[in-house]
N, C-alpha and C positions, 0 to 999 in steps of 0.2 A: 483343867486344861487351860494352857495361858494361852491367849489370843490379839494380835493387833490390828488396830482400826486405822486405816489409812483414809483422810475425807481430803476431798477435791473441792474446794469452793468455791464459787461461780455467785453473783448476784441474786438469782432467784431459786436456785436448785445445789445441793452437795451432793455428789456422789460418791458410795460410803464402798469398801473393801476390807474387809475382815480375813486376814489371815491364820493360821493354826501357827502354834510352836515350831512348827514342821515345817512350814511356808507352802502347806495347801489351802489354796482360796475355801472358807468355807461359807460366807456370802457376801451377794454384792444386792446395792439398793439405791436407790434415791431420795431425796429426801428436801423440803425447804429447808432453804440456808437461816435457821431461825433456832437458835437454841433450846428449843422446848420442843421441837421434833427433833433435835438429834439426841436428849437425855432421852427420848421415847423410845426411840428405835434402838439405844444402846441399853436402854432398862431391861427390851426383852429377849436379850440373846443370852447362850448360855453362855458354861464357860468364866474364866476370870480375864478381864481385861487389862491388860500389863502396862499398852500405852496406846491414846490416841491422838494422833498427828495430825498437823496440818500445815499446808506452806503460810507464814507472813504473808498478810495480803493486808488491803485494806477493809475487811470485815471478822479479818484471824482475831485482831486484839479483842474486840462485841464476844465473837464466839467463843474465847480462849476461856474470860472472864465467866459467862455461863455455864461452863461444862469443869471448869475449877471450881464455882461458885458450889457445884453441886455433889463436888466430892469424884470428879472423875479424874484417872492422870493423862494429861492432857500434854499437850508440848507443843510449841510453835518449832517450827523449821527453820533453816535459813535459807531465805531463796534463792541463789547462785547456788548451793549446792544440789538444791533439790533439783532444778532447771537444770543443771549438769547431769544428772542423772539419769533425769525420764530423757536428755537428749538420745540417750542410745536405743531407745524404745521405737523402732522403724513407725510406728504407726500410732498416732497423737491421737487421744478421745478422752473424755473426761474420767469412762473408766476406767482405762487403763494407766491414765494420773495417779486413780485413789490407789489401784495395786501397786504403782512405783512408791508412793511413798509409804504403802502398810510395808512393804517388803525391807526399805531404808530403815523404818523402826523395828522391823523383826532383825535385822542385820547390827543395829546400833549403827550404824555409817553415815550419823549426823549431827549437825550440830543445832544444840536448842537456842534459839531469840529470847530476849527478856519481852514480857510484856508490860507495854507502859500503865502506869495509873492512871486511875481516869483523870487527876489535876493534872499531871503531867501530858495529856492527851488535849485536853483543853487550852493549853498554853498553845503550845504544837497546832492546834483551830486557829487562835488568835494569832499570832506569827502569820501563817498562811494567810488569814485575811490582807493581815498586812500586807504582804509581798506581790500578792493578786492585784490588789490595788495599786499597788505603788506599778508593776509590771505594766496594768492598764494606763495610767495615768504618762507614764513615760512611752506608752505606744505610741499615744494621741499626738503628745508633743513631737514624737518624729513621722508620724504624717503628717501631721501642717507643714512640718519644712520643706518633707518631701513632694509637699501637693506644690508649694510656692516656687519648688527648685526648677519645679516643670516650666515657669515662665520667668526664667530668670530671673527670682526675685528669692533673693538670699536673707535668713533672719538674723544669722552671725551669732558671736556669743552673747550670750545677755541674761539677766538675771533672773529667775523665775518670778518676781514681782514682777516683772517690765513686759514679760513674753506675750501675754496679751494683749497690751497695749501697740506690741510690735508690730503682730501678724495684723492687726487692724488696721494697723499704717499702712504696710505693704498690699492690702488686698482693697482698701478702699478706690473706691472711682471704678472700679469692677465687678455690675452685681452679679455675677456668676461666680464669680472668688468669694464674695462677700456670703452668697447662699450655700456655698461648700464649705465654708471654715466656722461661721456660727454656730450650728449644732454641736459641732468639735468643740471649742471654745466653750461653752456650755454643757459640755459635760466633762471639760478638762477641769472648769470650775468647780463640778460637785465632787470630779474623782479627789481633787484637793483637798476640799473640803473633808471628806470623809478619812483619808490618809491624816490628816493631823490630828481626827479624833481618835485615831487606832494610835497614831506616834504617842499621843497623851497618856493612851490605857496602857500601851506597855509600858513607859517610867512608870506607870502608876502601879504596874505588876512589880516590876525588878524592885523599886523603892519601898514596897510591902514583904517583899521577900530577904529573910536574912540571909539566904542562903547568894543568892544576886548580888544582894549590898555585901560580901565579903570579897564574891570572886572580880566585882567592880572594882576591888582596891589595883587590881593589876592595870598599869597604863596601856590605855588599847579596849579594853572591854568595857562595852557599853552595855545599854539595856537589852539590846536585841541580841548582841554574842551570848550574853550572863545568862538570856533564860532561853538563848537556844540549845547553850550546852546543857542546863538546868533540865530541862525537860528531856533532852535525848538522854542523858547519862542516868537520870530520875533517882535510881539507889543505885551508891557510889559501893555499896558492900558489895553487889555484884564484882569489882574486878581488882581481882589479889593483888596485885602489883599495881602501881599509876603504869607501871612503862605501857602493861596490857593496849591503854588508848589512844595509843597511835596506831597499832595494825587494827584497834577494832574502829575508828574511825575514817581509813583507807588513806595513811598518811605515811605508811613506809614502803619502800622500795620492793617490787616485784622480783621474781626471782624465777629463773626458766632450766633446773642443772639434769642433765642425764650425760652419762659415761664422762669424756672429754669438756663436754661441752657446760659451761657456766656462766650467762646473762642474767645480770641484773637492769632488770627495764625503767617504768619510769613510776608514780606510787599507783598501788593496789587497785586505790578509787574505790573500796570496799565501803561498805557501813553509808551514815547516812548523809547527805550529799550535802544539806542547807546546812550541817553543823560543819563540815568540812570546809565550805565556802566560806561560812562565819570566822573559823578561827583562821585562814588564810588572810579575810580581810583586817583581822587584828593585828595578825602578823605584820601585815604590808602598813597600816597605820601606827604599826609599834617603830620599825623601820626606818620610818621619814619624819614621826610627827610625836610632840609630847617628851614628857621626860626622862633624862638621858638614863638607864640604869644598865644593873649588871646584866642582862639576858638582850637589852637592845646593844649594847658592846660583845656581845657574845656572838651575835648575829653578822654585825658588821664586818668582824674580823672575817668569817666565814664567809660571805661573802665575797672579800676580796681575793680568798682562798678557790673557790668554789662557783662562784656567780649571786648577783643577786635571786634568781628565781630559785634554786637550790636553797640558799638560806632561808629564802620565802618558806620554803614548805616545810625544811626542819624547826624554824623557830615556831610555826603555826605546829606540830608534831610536840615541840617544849611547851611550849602554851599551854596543851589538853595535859601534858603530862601532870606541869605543874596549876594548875585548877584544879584537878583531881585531890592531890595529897592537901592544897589549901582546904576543899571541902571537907577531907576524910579528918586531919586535924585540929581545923576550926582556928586555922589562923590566917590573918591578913596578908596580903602579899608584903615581905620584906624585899626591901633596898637593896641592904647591903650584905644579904647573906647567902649565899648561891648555894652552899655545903647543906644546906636545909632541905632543897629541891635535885638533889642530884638522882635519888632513885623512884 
């Protein structure tokens, strides 16, 4: 008898739901979120286990890896769809999660996520350190303005060398400003400090990576778009077509059609959000800045067609298209050859 395992994960506990072929529950359990209690508990059920699910979260990839590692057929979910699902289920508890989603893999009614590699999961750490830091470090600087704006005392534009010496100027001869902006200033110093060590390690990634130094050759990509696509996309064999990565990156146009009625909204916003940001801010530095070629003429025209933020997001949509086929073929971004990158 074929049976589905639908797991619910939660930080300290999974709760587990075993369906029949039939789609009668035939049991439910609890279990630590720990991969050596879940091969346990599935080791001794009867029965052949057809698939065991679970929503993408941020402990699915740890989990996925363990219960794959061990010969089970495992599957990650995608979460909007599964979250769409269990919404119709009046009454939300962890168990009745795990039967929404045994019942979505007893139905097939889903779609599976790639799980990353562990290098590519590591990259994805490092990144994020980055942008945590960088997010803090640009906090600090807009409280100090905000704290000086209170006494009208404005810092104006100025250069990140100089901004310290600014705030100094302006709060000197008042030790209550002076006792409220120190420790700030002091830790704006070390968030600095530490951001240029991270700024350093990622060239030091994309510049070690062949795969980085290819997709670099395109104007616009630096080290941080190179290895955020790098890491999200991880294997390019995964998607038949390059066109596939613009909807799976949530870069094309939404779409609302029943009887009469046919709205296309504004894009998807599907997939994942810092790769989508990245290749938008290429886009926008392809745009304005660097050299002039066929896909930044491509854009302009559109543009004055369409609008600048519209071309924003289709040329950041060509961008993933074409990094993809660069990757899959193994060659550099050409110039002058647009017929190259058309599908």
């Amino acid at each position: 008898m074929k049976v589905f395992v639908g797991l619910d994960v939660s930080l300290e506990k999974t709760a587990i739901c075993m369906i029949s072929e039939h789609g009668r529950i035939l049991k439910e359990a609890q279990v630590a979120s720990e991969p050596e209690a879940l091969l346990r508990w599935l080791g001794g059920q009867d029965g052949t286990i057809a698939a065991v699910g679970l929503e993408a979260g941020p402990l699915s990839q740890w989990l996925h890896r363990g219960l794959a590692g061990a010969g089970q057929p495992v599957v990650l979910m995608e979460t909007r769809q599964v979250k769409g699902a269990l919404k119709a289920m009046p009454i939300k508890t962890d168990r009745r999660d795990a039967e929404g989603i045994a019942r979505l893999l007893h139905l097939g009614w889903f779609r599976s996520v790639h799980c990353k590699s562990v290098s590519a999961q590591e990259v994805r750490a490092v990144l994020g350190a980055r942008k945590a830091v960088q997010q803090g470090f640009l906090t600090l600087e807009m409280s100090l303005r905000g704290l000086l704006r209170n006494f009208g005392l404005k810092v104006g534009a100025i250069s990140r060398g100089q901004f310290e010496r600014r705030i100094r100027e302006l709060a000197a001869g008042n030790p209550m400003l002076e006792t409220a902006t120190e420790p700030m200033l002091r830790a704006r110093a070390a968030l600095r400090l530490e951001l240029a060590g991270l700024e350093r390690r990622v060239r030091h990634l994309a510049q070690e990576d062949p795969v980085c130094q290819r997709l670099m050759t395109m104007p616009g990509i630096g080290a941080v778009v190179a290895l955020t696509y790098r890491s999200a996309v991880d294997d390019p064999a995964r998607f038949t077509s390059s066109k596939k990565v613009g909807p799976w990156v949530g870069l094309t146009p939404s779409r609302n059609q029943s009887g009469e009625r046919d709205i296309s909204g504004g894009i998807t916003k599907a997939g994942d959000v810092n790769l989508r940001r990245a290749l938008c801010q290429a886009a926008t530095v392809m745009m304005h800045r660097g050299r002039a070629t066929w896909l930044r003429t491509w854009a302009a025209k559109l543009a004055r067609r369409r609008g600048a933020k519209r071309a924003m997001v289709a040329l950041a949509r060509r961008i993933a298209v074409i990094l993809l086929r660069m990757w899959k073929d193994d060659t550099d971004f050409r110039f002058d050859t647009p017929v190259l990158y058309a599908g």
